[in-house]
ChimeraX commands (.cxc) that place a marker at each C-alpha (Angstrom):
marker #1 position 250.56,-87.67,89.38 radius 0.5
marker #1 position 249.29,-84.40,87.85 radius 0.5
marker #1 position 245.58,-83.61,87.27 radius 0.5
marker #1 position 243.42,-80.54,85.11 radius 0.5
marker #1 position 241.45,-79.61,87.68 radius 0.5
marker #1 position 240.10,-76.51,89.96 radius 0.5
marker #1 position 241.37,-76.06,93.75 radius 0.5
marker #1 position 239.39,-74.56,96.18 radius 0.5
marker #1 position 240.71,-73.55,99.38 radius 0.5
marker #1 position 239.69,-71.28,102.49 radius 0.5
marker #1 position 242.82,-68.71,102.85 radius 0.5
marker #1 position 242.65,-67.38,106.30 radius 0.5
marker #1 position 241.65,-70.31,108.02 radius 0.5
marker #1 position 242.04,-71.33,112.21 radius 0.5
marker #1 position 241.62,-74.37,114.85 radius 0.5
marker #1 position 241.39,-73.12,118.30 radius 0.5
marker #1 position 240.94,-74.61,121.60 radius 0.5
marker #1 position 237.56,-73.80,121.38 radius 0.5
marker #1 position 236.62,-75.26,118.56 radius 0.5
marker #1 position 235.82,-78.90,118.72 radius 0.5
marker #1 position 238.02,-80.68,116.51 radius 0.5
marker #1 position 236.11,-83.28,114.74 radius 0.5
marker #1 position 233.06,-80.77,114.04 radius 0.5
marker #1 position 235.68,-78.90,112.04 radius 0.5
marker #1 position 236.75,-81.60,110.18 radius 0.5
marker #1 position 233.28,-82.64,109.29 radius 0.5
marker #1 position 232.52,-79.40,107.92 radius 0.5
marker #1 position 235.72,-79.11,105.88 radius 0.5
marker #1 position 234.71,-82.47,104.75 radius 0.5
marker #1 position 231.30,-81.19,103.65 radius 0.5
marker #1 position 232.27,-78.16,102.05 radius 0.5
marker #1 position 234.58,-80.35,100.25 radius 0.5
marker #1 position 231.70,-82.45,99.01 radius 0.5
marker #1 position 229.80,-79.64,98.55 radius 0.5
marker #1 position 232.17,-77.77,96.26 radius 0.5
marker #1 position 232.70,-81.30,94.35 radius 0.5
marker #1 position 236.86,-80.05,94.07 radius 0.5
marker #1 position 239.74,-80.10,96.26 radius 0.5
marker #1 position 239.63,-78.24,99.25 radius 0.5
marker #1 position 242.79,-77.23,101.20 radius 0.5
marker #1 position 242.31,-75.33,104.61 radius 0.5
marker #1 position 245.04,-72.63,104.57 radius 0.5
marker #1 position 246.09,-72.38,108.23 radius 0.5
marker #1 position 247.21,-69.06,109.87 radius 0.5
marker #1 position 248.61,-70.18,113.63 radius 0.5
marker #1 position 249.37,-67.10,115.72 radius 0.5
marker #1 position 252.13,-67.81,118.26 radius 0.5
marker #1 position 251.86,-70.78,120.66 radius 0.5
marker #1 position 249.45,-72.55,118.32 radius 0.5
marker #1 position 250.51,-75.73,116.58 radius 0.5
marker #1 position 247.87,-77.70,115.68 radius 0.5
marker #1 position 249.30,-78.53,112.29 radius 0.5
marker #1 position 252.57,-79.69,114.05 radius 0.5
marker #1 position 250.69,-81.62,116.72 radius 0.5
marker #1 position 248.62,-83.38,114.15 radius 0.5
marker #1 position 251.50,-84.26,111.90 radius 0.5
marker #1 position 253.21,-85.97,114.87 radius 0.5
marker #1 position 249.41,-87.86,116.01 radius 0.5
marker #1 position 249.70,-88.93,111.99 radius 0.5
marker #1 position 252.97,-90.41,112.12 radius 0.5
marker #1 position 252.24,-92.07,115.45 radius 0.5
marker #1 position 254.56,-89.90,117.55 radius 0.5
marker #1 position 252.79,-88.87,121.12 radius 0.5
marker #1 position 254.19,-86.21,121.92 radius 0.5
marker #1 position 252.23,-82.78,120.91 radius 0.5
marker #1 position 252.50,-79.08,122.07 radius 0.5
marker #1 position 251.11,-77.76,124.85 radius 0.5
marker #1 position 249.11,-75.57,123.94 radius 0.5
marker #1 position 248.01,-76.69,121.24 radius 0.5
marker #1 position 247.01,-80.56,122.23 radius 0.5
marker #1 position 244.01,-81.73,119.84 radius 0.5
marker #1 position 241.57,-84.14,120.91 radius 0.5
marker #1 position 242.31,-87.04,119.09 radius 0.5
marker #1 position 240.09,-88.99,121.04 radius 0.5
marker #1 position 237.07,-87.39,119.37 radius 0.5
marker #1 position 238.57,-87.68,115.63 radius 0.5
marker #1 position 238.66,-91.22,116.10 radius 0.5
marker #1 position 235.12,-91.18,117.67 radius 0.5
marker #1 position 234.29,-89.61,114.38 radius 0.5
marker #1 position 236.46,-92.23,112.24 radius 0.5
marker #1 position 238.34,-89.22,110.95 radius 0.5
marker #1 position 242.33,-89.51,110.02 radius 0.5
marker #1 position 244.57,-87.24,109.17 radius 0.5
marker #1 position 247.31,-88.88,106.76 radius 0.5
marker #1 position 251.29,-87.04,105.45 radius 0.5
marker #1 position 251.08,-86.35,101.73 radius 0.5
marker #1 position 254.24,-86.40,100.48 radius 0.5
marker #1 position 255.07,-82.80,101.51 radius 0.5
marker #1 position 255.68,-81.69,105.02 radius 0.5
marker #1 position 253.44,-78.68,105.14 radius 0.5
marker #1 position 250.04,-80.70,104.50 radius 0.5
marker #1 position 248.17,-83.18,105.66 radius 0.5
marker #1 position 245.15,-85.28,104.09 radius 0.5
marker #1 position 241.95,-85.20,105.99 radius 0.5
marker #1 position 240.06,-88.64,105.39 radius 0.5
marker #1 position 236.54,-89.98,107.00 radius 0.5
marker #1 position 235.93,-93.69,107.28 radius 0.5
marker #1 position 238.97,-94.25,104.96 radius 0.5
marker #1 position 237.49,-92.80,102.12 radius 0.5
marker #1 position 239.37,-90.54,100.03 radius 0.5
marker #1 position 236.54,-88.55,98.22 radius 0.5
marker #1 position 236.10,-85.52,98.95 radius 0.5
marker #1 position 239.18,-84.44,99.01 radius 0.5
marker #1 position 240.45,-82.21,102.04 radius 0.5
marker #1 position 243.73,-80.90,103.09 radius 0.5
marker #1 position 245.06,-79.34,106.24 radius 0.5
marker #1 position 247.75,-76.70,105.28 radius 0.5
marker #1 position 250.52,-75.13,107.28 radius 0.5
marker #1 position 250.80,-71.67,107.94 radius 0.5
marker #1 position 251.72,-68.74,109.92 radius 0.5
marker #1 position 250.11,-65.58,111.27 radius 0.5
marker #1 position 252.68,-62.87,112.65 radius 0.5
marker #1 position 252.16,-59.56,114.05 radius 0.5
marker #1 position 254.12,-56.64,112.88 radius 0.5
marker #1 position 255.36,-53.53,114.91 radius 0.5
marker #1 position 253.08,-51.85,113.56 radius 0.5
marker #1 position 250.76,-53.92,115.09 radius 0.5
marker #1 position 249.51,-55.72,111.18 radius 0.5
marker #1 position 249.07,-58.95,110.54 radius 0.5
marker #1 position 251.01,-60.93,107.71 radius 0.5
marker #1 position 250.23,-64.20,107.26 radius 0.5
marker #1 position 252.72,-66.83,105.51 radius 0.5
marker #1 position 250.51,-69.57,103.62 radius 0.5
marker #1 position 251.68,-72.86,102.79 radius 0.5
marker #1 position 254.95,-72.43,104.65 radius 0.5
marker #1 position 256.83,-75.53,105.83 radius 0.5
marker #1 position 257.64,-75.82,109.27 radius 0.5
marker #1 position 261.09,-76.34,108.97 radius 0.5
marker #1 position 261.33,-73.21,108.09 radius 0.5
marker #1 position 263.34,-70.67,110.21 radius 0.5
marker #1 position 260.72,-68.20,109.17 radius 0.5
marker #1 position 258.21,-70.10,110.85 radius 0.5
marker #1 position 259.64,-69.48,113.68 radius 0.5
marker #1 position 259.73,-65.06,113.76 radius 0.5
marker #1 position 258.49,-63.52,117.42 radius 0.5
marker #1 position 255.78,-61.32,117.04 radius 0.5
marker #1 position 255.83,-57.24,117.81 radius 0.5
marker #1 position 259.64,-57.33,116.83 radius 0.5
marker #1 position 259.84,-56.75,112.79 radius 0.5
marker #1 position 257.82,-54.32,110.30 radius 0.5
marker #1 position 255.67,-55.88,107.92 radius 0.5
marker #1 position 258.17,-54.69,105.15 radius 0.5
marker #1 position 260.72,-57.13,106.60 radius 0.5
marker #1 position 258.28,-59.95,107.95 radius 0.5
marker #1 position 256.75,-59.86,104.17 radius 0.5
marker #1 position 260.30,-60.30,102.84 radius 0.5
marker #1 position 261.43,-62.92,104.66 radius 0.5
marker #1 position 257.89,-64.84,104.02 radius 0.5
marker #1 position 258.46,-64.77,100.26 radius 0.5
marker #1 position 262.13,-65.58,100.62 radius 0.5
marker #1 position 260.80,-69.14,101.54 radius 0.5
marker #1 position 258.40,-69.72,98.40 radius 0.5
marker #1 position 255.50,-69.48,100.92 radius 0.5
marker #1 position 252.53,-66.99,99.90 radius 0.5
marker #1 position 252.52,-63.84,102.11 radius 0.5
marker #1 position 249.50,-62.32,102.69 radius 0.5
marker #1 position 248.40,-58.21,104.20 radius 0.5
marker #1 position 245.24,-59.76,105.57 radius 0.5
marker #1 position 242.28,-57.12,106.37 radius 0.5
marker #1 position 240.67,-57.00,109.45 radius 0.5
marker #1 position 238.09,-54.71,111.11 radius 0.5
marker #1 position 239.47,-51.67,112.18 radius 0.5
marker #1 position 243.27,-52.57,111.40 radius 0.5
marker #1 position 243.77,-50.97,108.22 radius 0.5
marker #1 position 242.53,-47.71,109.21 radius 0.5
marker #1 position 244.57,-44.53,109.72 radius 0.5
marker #1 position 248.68,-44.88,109.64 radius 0.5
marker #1 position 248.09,-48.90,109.33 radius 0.5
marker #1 position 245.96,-48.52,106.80 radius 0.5
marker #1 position 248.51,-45.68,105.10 radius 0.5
marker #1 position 251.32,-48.62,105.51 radius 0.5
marker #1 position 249.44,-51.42,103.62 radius 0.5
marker #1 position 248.43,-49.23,100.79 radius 0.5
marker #1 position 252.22,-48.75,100.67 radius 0.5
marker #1 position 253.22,-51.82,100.72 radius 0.5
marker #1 position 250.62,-53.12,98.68 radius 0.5
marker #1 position 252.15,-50.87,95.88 radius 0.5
marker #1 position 255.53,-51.10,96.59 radius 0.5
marker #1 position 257.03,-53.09,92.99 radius 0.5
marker #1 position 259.21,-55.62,94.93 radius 0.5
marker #1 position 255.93,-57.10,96.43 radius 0.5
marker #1 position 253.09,-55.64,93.61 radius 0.5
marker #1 position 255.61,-57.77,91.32 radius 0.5
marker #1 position 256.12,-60.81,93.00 radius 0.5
marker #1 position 253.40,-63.76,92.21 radius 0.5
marker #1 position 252.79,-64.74,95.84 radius 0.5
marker #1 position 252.00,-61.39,96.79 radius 0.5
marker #1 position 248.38,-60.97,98.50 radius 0.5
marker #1 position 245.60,-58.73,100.05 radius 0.5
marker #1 position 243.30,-60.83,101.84 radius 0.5
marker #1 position 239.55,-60.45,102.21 radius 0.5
marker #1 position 237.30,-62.17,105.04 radius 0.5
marker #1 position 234.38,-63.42,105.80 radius 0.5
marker #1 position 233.36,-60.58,108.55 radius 0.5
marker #1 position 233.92,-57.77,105.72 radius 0.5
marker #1 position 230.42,-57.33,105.22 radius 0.5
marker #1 position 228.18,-53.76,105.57 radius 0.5
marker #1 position 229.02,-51.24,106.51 radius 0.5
marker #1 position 232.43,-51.92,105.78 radius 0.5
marker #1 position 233.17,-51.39,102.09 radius 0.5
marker #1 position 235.58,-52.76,100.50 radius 0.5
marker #1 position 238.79,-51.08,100.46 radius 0.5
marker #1 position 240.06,-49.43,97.60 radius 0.5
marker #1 position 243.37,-51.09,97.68 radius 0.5
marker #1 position 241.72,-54.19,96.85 radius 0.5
marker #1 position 240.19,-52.85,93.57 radius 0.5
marker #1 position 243.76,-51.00,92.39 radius 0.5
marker #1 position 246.57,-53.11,93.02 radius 0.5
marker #1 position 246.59,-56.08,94.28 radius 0.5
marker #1 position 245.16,-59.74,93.98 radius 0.5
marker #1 position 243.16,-60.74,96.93 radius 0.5
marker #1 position 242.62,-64.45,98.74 radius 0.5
marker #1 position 239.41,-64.50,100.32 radius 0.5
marker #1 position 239.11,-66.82,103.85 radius 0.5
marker #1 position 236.74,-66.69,106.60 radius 0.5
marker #1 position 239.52,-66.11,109.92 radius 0.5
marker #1 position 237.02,-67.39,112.40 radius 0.5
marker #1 position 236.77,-66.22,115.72 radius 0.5
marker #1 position 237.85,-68.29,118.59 radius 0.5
marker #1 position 233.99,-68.60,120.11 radius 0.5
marker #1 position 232.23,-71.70,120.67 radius 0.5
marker #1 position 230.35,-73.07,117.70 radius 0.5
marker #1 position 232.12,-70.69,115.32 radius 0.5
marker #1 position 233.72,-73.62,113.41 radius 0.5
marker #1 position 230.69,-74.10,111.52 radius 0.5
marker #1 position 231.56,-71.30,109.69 radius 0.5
marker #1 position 234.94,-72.78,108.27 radius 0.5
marker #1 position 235.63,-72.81,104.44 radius 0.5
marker #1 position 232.19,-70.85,103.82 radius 0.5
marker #1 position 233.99,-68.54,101.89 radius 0.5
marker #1 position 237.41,-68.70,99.88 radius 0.5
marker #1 position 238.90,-68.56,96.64 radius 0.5
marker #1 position 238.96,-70.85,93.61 radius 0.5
marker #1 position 241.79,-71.16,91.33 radius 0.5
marker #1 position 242.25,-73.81,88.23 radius 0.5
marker #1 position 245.32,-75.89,86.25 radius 0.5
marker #1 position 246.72,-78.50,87.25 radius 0.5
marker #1 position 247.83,-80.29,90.84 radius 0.5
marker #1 position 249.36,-83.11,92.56 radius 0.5
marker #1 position 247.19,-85.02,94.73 radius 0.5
marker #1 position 250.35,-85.63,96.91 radius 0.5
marker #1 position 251.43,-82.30,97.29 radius 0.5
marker #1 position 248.39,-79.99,97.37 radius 0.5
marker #1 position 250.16,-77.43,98.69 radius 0.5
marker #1 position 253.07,-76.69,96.47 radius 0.5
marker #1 position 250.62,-77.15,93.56 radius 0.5
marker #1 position 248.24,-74.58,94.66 radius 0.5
marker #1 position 251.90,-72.20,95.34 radius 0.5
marker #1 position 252.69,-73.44,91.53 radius 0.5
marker #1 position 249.52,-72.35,90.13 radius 0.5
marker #1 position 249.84,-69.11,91.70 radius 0.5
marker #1 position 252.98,-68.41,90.07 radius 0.5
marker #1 position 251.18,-68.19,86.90 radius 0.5
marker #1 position 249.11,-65.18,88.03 radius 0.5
marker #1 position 245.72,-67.32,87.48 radius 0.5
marker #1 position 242.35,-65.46,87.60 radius 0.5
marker #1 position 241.88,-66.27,90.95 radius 0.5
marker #1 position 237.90,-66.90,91.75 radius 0.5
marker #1 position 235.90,-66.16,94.97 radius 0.5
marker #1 position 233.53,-68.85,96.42 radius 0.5
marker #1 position 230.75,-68.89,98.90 radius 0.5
marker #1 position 229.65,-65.87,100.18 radius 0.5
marker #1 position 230.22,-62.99,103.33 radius 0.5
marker #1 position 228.52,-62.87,106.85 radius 0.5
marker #1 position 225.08,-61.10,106.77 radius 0.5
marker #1 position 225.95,-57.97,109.39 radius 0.5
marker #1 position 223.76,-59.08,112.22 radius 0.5
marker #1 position 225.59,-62.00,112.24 radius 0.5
marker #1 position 228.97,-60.39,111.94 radius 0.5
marker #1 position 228.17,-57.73,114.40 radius 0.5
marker #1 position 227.39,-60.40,117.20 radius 0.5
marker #1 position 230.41,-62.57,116.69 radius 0.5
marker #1 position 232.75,-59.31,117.16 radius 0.5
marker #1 position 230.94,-58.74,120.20 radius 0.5
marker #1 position 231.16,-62.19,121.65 radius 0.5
marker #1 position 234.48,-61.86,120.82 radius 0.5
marker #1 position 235.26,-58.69,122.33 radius 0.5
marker #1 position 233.66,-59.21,125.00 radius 0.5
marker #1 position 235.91,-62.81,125.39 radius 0.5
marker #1 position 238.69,-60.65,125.20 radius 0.5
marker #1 position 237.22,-58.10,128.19 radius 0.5
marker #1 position 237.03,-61.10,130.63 radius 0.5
marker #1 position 239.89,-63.23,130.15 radius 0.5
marker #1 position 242.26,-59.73,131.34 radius 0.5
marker #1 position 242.98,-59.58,134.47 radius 0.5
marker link #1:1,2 radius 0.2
marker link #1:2,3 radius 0.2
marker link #1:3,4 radius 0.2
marker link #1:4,5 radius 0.2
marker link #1:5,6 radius 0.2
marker link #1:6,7 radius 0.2
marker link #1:7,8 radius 0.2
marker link #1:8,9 radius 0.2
marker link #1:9,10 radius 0.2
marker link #1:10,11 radius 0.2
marker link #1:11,12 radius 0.2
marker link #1:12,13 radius 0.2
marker link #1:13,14 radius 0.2
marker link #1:14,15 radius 0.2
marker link #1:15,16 radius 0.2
marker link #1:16,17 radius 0.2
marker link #1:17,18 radius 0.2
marker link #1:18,19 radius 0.2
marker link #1:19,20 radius 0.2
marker link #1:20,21 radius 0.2
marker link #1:21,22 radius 0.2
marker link #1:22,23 radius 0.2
marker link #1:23,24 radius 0.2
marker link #1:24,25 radius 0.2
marker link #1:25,26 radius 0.2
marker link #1:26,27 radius 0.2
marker link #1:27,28 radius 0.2
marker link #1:28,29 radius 0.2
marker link #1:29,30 radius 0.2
marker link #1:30,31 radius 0.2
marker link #1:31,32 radius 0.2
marker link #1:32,33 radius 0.2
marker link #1:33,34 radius 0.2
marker link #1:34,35 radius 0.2
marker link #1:35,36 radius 0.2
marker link #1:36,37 radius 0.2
marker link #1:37,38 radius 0.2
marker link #1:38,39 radius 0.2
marker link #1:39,40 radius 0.2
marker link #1:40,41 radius 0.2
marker link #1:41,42 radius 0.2
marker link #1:42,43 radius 0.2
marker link #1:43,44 radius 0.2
marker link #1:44,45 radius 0.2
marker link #1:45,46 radius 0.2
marker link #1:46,47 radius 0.2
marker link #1:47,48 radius 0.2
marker link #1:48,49 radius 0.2
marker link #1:49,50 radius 0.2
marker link #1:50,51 radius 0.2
marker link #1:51,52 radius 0.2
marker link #1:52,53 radius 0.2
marker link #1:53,54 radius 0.2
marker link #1:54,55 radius 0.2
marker link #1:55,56 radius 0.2
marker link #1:56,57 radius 0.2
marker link #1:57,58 radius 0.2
marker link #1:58,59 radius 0.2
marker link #1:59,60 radius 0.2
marker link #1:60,61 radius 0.2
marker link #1:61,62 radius 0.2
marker link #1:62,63 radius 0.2
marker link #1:63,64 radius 0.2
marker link #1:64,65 radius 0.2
marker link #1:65,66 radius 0.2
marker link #1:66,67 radius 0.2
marker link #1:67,68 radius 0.2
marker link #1:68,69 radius 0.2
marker link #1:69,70 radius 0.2
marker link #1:70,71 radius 0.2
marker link #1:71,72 radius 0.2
marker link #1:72,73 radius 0.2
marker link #1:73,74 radius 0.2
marker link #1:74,75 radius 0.2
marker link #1:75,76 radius 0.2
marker link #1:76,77 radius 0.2
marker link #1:77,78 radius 0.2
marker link #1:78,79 radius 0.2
marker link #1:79,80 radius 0.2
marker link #1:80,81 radius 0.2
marker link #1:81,82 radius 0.2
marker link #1:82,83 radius 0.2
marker link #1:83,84 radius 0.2
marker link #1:84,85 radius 0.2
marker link #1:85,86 radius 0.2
marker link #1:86,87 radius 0.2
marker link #1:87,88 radius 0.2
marker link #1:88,89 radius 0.2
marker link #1:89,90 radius 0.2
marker link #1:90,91 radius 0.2
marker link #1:91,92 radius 0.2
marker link #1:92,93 radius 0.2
marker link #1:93,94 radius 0.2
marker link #1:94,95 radius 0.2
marker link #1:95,96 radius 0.2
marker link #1:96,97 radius 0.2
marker link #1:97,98 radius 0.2
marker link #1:98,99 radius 0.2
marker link #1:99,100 radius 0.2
marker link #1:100,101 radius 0.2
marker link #1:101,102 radius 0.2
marker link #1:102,103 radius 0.2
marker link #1:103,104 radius 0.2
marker link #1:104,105 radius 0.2
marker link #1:105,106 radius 0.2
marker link #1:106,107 radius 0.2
marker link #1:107,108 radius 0.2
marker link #1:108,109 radius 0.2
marker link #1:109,110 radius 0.2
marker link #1:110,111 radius 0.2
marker link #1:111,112 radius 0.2
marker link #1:112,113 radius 0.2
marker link #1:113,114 radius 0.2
marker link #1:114,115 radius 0.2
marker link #1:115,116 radius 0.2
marker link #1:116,117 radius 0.2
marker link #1:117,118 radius 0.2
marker link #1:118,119 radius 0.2
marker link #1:119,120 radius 0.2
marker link #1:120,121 radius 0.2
marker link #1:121,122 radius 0.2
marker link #1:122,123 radius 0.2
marker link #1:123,124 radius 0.2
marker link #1:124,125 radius 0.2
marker link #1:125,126 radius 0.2
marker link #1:126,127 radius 0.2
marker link #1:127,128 radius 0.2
marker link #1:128,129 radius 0.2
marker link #1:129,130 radius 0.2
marker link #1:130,131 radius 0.2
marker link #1:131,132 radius 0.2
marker link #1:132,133 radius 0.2
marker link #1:133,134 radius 0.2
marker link #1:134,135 radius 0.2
marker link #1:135,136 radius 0.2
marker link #1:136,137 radius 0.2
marker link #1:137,138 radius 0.2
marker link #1:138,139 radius 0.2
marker link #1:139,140 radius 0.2
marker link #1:140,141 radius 0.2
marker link #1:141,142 radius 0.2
marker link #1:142,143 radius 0.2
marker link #1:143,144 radius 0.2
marker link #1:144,145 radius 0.2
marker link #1:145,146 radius 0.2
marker link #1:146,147 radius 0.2
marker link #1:147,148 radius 0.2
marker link #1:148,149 radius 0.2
marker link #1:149,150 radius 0.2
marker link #1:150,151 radius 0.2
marker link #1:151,152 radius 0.2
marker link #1:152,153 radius 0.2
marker link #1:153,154 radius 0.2
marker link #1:154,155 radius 0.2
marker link #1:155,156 radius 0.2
marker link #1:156,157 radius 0.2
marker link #1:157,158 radius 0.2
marker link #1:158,159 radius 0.2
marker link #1:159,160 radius 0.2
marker link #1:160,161 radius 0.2
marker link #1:161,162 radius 0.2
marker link #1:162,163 radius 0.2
marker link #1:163,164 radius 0.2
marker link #1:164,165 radius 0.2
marker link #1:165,166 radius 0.2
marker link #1:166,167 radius 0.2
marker link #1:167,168 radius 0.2
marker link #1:168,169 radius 0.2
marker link #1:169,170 radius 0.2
marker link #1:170,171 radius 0.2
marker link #1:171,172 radius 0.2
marker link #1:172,173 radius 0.2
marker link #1:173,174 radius 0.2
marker link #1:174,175 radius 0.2
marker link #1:175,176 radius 0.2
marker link #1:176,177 radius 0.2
marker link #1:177,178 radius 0.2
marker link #1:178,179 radius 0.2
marker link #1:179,180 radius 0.2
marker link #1:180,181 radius 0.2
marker link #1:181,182 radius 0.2
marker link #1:182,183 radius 0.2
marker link #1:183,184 radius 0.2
marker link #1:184,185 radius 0.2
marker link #1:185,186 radius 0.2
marker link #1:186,187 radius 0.2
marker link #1:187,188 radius 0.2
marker link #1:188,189 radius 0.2
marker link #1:189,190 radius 0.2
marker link #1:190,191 radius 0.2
marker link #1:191,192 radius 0.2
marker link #1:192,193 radius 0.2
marker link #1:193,194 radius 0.2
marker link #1:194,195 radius 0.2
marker link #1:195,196 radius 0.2
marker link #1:196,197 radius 0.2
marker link #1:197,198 radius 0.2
marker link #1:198,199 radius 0.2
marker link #1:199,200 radius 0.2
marker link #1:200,201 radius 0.2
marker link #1:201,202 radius 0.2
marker link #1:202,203 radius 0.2
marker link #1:203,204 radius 0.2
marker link #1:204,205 radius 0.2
marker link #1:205,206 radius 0.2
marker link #1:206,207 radius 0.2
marker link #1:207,208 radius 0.2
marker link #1:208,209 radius 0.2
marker link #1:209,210 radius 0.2
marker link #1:210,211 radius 0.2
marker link #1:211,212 radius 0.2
marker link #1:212,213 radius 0.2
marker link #1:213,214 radius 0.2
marker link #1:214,215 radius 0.2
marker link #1:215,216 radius 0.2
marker link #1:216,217 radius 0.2
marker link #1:217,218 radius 0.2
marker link #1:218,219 radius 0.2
marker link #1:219,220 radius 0.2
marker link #1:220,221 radius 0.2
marker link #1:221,222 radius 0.2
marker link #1:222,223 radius 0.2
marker link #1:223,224 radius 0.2
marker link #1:224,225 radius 0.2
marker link #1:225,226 radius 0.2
marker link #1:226,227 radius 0.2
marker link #1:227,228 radius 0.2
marker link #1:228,229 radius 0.2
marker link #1:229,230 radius 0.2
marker link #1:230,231 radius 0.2
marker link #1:231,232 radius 0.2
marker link #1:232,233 radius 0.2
marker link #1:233,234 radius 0.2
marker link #1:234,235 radius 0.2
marker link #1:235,236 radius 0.2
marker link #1:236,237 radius 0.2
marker link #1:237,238 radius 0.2
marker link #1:238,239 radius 0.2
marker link #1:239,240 radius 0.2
marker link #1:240,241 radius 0.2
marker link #1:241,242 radius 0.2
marker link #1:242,243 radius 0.2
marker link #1:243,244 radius 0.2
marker link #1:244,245 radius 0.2
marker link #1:245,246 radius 0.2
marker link #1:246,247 radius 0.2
marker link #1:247,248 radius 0.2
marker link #1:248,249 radius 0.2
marker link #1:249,250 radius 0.2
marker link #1:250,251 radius 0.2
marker link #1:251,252 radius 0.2
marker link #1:252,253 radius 0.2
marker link #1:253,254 radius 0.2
marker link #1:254,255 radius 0.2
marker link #1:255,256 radius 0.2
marker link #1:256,257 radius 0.2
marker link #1:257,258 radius 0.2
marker link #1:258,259 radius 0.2
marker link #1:259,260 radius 0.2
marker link #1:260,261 radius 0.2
marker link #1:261,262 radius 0.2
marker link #1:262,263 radius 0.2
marker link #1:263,264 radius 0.2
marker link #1:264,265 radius 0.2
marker link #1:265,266 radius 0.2
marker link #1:266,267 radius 0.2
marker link #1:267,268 radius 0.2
marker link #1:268,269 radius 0.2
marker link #1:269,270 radius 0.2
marker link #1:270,271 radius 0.2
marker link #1:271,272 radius 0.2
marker link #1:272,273 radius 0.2
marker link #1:273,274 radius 0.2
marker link #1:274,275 radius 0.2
marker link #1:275,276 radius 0.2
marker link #1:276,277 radius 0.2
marker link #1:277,278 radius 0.2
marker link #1:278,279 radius 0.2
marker link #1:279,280 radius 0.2
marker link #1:280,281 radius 0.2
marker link #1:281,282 radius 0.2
marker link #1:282,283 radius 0.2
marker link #1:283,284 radius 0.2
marker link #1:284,285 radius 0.2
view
C-alpha cells in the first residue's frame, strides 16, 4: 500500500546503555505525534552495539540477544510499548498500547570509523548485509563509502565537533566533491544537533552536497530526551510496510530535502561535550 505523504525522520540517531529504553521510545512516540507524519529513527550502531538486532529477535519472540547490547524489555512492557517486523528486515514498528497512530519506526544502521579516523555512517542498511559487518580503523572512508552505496543503503560523511578540521576536514571536502559520490543519490553530509555557535556551518555543506540533519546524542544519562528534536523532512510517497526502502526510494529522486526542529542552544551543547568528555576521562584506565 502506497501513500502521498511527508516522512520525517531523525538521521543520526543512537540507543545506548545509558539511555533508558522506554523513555526513548516515548519520546520518539511524541515527536511522532508532534510532527503529525511518519517518523523513522535512523540508527547509527558503532561496533558491539546491536540494539536493532536484539530487538528484532525480542519481536519475533526469539530470547536470545547480544551482549552488549541487551535492552530492557522488561521496562517496554512496563510501558505497554511493542516493537513489531514490517515487512522489511531493516525496520521495525514502534507501537504504544497497540495503537498504531503516530507512526514510529526503528531503522537499521551502521556507524564505522575510517583510518583516517572519520565517521561514515550507512543508513537504512539491512543486516544481512556483509557490509554491516566492516571492522573499524581498517578501511579509508573512500572505500567504506563505496562499499556502503554498493548495498542501496544511504552513506553518510557525518560532521562532528572537531573531526572535520585540518587533513580530515581536507579529506571530506574531497570526497564530498569527488563525482562518483557528488553524483550518486544516496550520497550525504550530515548536520547535528550539537552544531550550534560558535561553530559555523561548514562551507562544504553550502557548495556541494545535500545534508541529513540528526541529533547523534551523547551516551549521558537523560540525554535521550533529546532524540528526534531535530531531523530532516522529505515528501512523495511510502509504504507503511517498508518505511525504510521508501524513504531510500524517495531519495533517489533527489527531493528537496527539509530540516525540522531546531539546534542545541550553546550552553547546553557546551555542557553535554563536557559531561561527555569528561565520561570518556574516567572510564580509561
Amino acid at each position: 500500500m502506497n501513500l502521498e505523504t511527508c516522512l520525517c525522520a531523525d538521521g543520526h540517531a543512537h540507543i545506548y546503555p545509558e539511555f533508558a529504553l522506554d523513555k526513548l521510545f516515548r519520546v520518539g512516540l511524541r515527536r511522532a505525534a508532534q510532527l503529525g507524519r511518519p517518523l523513522l529513527l535512523l540508527l547509527t550502531e558503532s561496533a558491539g552495539l546491536d540494539y536493532f538486532g536484539a530487538l528484532r529477535d525480542a519481536a519475533a519472540g526469539a530470547a536470545a540477544a547480544p551482549p552488549r547490547s541487551t535492552p530492557d524489555l522488561a521496562s517496554l512492557a512496563r510501558a505497554d510499548i511493542a516493537l513489531h517486523r514490517t515487512e522489511e528486515p531493516e525496520s521495525l514498528a514502534v507501537r504504544q498500547g497497540g495503537r498504531v497512530s503516530p507512526e514510529l519506526y526503528l531503522v537499521a544502521g551502521r556507524q564505522f570509523v575510517s583510518v583516517e579516523h572519520l565517521e561514515v555512517h550507512a543508513l537504512a542498511l539491512d543486516p544481512a548485509q556483509p557490509a554491516s559487518r566492516l571492522p573499524d580503523h581498517v578501511y579509508p572512508a573512500e572505500e567504506l563509502l563505496r562499499r556502503i552505496l554498493a548495498t542501496g543503503a544511504a552513506a553518510v560523511l557525518p560532521w562532528g565537533v572537531g573531526k572535520w578540521m585540518g587533513a580530515r576536514g581536507e579529506e571530506v571536502v574531497r570526497l564530498a566533491t569527488m563525482g562518483e559520490f557528488a553524483g550518486n543519490a544516496l550520497f550525504f553530509l550530515g548536520d547535528t544537533a550539537s552544531r550550534c555557535w560558535p561553530w559555523p556551518a561548514p562551507a562544504i555543506f553550502r557548495r556541494h552536497a545535500r545534508v541529513l540533519p540528526g541529533t547523534d546524542i551523547l551516551p549521558l544519562r537523560g540525554a535521550e530526551v533529546g532524540l528526534a528534536s531535530y531531523g530532516f523532512r522529505v515528501c512523495g510517497r511510502y509504504d507503511p510496510g517498508a518505511p525504510a526502502r521508501s524513504l531510500l526510494e524517495l531519495l533517489r529522486g533527489r527531493p528537496a530535502v527539509e530540516p525540522y526542529g531546531r539546534r542545541q542552544i550553546p550552553l547546553s551543547a557546551l555542557i553535554d561535550q563536557f559531561r561527555y568528555r569528561l565520561r570518556r576521562r574516567g572510564s580509561r584506565p
